[in-house]
C-alpha atoms as a printed R data frame, in Angstrom:
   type eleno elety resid chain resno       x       y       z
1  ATOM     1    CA   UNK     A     1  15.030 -34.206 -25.529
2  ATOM     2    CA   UNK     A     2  13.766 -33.999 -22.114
3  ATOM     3    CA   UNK     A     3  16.176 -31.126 -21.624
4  ATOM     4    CA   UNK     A     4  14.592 -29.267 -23.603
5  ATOM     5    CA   UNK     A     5  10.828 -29.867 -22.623
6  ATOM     6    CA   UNK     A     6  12.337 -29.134 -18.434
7  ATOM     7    CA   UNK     A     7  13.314 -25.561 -20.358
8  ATOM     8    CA   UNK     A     8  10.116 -24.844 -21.800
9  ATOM     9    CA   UNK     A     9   8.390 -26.047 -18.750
10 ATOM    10    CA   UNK     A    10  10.619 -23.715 -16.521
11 ATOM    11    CA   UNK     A    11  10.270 -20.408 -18.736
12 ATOM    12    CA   UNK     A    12   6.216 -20.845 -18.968
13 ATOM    13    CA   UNK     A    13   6.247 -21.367 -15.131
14 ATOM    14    CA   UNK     A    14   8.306 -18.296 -14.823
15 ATOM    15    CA   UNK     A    15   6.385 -16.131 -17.428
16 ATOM    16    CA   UNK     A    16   2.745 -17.266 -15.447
17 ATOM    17    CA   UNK     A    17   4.624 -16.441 -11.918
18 ATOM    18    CA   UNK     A    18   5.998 -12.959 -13.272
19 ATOM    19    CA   UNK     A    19   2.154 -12.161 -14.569
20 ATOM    20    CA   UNK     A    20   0.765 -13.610 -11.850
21 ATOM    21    CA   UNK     A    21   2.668 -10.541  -9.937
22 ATOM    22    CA   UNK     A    22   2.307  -8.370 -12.052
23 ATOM    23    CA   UNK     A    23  -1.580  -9.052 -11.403
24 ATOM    24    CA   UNK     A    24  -0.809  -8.570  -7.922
25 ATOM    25    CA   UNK     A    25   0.999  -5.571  -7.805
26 ATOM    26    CA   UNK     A    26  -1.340  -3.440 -10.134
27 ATOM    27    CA   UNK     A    27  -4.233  -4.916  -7.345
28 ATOM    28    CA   UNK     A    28  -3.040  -3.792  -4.636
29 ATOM    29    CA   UNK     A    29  -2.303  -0.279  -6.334
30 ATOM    30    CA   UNK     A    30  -5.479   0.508  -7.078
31 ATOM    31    CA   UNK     A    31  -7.013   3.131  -5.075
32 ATOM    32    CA   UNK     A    32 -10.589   1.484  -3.721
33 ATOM    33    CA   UNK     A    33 -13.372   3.657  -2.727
34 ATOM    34    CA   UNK     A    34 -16.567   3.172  -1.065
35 ATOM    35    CA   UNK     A    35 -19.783   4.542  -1.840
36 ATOM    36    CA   UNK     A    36 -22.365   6.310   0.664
37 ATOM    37    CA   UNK     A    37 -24.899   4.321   1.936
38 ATOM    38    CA   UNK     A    38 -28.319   4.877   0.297
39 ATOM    39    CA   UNK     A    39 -29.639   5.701   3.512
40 ATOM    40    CA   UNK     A    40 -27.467   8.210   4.715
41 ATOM    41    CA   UNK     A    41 -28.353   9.706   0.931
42 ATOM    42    CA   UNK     A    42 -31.425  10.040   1.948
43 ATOM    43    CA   UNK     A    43 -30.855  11.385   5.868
44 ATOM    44    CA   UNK     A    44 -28.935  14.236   4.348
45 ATOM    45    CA   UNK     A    45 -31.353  15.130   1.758
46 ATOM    46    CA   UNK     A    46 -34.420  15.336   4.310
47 ATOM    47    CA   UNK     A    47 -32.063  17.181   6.522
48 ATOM    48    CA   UNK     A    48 -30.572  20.197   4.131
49 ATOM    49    CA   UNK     A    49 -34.809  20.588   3.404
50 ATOM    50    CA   UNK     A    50 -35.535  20.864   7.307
51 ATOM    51    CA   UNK     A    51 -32.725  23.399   7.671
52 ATOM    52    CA   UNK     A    52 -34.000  25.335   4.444
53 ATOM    53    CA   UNK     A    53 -36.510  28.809   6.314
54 ATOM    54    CA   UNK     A    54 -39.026  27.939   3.897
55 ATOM    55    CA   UNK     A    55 -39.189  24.684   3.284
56 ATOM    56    CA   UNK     A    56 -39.375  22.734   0.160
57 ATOM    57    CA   UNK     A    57 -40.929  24.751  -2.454
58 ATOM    58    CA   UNK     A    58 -42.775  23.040  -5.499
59 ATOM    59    CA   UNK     A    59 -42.336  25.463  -9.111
């Protein structure tokens, strides 16, 4: 009997550590990316207006 409850234990501790890197691995593989910051947003809208001839224009 306690053969059989070591087995169980042992194949749910190996199904949780094979998840677990399966977890892992599809993590780290991930491609991350980073957003502007709002203020540079901002810097490089007031900037393509400056460089415009005429300026903002309102229609």
């Amino acid at each position: 009997m306690i053969w059989v409850v070591a087995v169980i234990c042992i194949v749910i501790t190996v199904i949780v550590v094979y998840l677990s890197i399966l977890t892992l691995d599809k993590g780290y593989g991930y491609k991350h990316t980073v957003d502007p910051l709002p203020t540079d947003v901002e810097e490089d809208k007031k900037n393509s207006n400056e460089d415009s001839p005429s300026g903002p224009t309102n229609k």
